[in-house]
N, C-alpha and C positions, 0 to 999 in steps of 0.2 A: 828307558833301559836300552843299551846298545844291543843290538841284535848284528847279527853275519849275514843274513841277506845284501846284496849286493844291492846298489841301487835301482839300477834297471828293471830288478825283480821287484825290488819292495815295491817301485808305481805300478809295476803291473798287478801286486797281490792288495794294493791300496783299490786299486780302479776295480777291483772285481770285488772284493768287500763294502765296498760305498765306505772305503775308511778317508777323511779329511785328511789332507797332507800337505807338506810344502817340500818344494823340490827347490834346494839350493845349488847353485851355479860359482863355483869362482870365476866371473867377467875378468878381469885383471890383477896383476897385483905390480910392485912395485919393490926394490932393493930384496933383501932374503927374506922368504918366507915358509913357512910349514909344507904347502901344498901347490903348485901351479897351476895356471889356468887350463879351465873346463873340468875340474876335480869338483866331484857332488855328492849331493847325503840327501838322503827322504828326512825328513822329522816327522812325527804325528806327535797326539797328545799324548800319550805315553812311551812311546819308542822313535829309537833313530836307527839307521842303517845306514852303511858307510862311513866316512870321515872327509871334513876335510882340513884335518891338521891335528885335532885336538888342539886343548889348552882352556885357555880364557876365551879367546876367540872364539870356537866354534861352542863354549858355551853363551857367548852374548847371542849368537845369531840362532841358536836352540832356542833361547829367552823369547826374544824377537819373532820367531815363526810361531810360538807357541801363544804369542799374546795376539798374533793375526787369527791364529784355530779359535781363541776362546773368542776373539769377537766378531767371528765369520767376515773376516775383513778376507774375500777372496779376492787373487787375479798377482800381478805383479808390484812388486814392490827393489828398492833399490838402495843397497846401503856401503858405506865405504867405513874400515874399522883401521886406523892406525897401529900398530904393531907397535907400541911403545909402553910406558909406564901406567898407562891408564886401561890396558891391557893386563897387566903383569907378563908383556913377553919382551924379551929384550932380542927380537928378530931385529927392527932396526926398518923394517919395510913397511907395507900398508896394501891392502888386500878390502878389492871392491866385489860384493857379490850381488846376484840376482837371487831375489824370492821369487816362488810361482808358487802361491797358495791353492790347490782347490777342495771344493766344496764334497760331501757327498750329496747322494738324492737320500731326501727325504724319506722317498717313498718306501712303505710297506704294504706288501701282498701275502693273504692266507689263501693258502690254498687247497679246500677240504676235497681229499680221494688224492690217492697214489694208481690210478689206472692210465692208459696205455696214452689218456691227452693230456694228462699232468707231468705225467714222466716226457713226453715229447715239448711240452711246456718248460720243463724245467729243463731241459736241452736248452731254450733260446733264451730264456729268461733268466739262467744261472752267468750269461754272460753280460749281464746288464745291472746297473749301479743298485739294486734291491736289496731292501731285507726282506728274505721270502722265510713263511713258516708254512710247515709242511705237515699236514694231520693226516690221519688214518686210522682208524680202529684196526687193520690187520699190518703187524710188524711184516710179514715176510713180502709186501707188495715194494717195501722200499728199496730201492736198490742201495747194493753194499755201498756205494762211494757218491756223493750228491757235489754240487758245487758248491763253493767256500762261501758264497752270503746264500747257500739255504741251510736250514736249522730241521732236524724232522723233527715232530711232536707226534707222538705214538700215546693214544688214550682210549681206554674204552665208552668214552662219552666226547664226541666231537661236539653235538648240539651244548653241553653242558660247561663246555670252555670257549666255548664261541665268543662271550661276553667277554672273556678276561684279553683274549688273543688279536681280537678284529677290532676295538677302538682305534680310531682316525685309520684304519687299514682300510684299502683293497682287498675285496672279497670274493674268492671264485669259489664256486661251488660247483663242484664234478664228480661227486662220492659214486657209487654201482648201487644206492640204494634211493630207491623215490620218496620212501618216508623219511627215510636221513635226510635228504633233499630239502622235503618241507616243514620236518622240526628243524633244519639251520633258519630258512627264512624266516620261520615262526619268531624265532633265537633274535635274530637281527633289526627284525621289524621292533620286536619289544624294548632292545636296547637303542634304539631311535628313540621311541619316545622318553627313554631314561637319559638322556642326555649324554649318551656311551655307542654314541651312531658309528658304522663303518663310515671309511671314504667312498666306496660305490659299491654294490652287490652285484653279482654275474653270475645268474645259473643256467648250467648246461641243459638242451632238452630242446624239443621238439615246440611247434608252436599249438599243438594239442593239450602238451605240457603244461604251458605258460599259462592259458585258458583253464585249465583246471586248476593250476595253483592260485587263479588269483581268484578264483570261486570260492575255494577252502578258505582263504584269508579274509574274504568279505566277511564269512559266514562267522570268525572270529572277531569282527569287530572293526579292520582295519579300510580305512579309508582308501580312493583310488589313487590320491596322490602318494603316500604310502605306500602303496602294492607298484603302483609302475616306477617307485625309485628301484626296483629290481629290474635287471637285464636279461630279458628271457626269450627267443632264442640267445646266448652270448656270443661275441665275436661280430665281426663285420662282413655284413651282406654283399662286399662285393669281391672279398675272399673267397674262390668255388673250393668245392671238394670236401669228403667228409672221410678219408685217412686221418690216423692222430696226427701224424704232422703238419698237415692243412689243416685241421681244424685249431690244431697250438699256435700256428702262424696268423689265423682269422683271430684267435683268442689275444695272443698278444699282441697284437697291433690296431686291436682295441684297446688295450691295457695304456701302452706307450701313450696313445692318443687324453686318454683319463687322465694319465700321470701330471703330463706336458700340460694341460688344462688349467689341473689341480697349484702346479706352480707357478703356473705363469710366466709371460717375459717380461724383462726390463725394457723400457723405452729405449730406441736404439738410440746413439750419442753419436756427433760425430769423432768424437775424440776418443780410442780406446786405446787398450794396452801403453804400456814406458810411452813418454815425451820425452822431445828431445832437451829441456829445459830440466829432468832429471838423471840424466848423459851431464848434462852439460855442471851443474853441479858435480858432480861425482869427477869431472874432469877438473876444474876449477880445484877440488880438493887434493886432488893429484898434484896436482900443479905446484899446488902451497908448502906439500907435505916434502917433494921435490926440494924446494926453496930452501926450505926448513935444515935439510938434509946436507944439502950443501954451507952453510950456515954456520952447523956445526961443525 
């Protein structure tokens, strides 16, 4: 669906959603055509923004990004479309563009409690590629306006939805209550063993806390390897300060560290982004189409 976001916006409203996208470029063009160079459009899988020309053409290159989204073919890509019968446009020119496919993250994070280091959390973490969901038992903790990849979920049973919300998720646990606390982990440890694990558990608290809660879980049956997949104090020890802000910055940069883990990197290559051996084609094609042109 064509959408009125201007370009510029929509990678900015893509990069903050974790929405996949491809940002096309007109690199050059040749004799008449629709649009001139550096004219650009976002595609996703279901929408575009901007244009650059309509027609047939910028439906093949819509095709084209969209068959990159479906096969997470990300990074650069480079294609050159003649402007003639095989088109259906009788411009008479030929128009070379640049793809730049990217990816979203993967990642998702729950985040049970809407108190003053969630909402500081969700400050830094709302500018970051997440799907974040956001629980609470009490509606009026959430602030009127959240960032465009958080979602709130308002329930009067957070332990009770845990299962459905936190499979393959990051899980923070922050709620203002200690039983809440340890019926989540109670919640999470079970769906481990059901094959419906989170990505990692992080709960807030004291290292008094952590010693108690993994008392109570023994005493439930739960083995040590099990109890210490929980993170308890959470955040990292070499973050000081215990304001919500400091402690949402300790917290997320532990998270970042989990995430980046969880995906991994590609071996580096020496060779990345365009070759010049796809220039150099796309030139050679220019060239012919030139020839062709004069011909006629």
């Amino acid at each position: 669906m064509m959408q009125s976001l201007p370009w510029h916006k929509a990678v900015a409203d893509c990069e903050q959603r974790g929405t996949p996208y491809v940002l096309i470029t007109v690199l050059g063009v040749t004799g008449s055509v629709p649009r001139e160079p550096a004219s650009k459009m976002v595609i996703t899988a279901s929408d575009t923004f901007d244009t650059i020309g309509g027609g047939h053409l910028e439906y093949k290159v819509i095709e084209r990004a969209r068959g990159r989204l479906e096969q997470r073919e990300y990074g650069f890509d480079l294609a050159h479309f003649p402007l003639g019968a095989s088109l259906g446009q009788c411009c008479g020119g030929s128009v070379a563009v640049l793809l730049e496919a990217h990816g979203s993250s993967d990642a998702r994070l729950v985040v049970f409690g809407a108190g003053h280091v969630a909402q500081a959390i969700m400050t830094i973490a709302g500018q970051l590629p997440w799907q974040i969901t956001w629980v609470d038992s009490r509606a009026e903790t959430f602030p009127t306006e959240v960032p465009a990849n958080v979602t709130v979920h308002h329930t009067d049973d957070p332990a009770g939805d845990a299962a459905e919300l936190c499979h393959n998720a990051h899980v923070l646990i922050l709620t203002h209550n200690h039983a809440l606390d340890f019926d989540l982990c109670w919640k999470l440890l079970e769906q481990q063993r059901n094959g419906k694990a989170p990505a990692s558990i992080g709960l807030i608290g004291s290292q008094t806390k952590a010693v108690r809660f993994q008392q109570r879980l023994q005493q439930r049956g739960f083995g040590e390897e099990e109890i210490g997949s929980i993170r308890c104090p959470v955040g990292r020890t070499d973050v000081p300060g215990k304001r919500p802000m400091e402690v949402a910055v300790s917290i997320t940069a532990e998270m970042i560290a989990l995430v980046a883990a969880g995906t991994g990197t590609a071996e580096k290559q020496t060779r990345r982004g365009l070759q010049w051996n796809q220039l150099k084609a796309l030139k050679v094609a220019d060239s012919a189409e030139a020839v062709n042109a004069k011909a006629g």
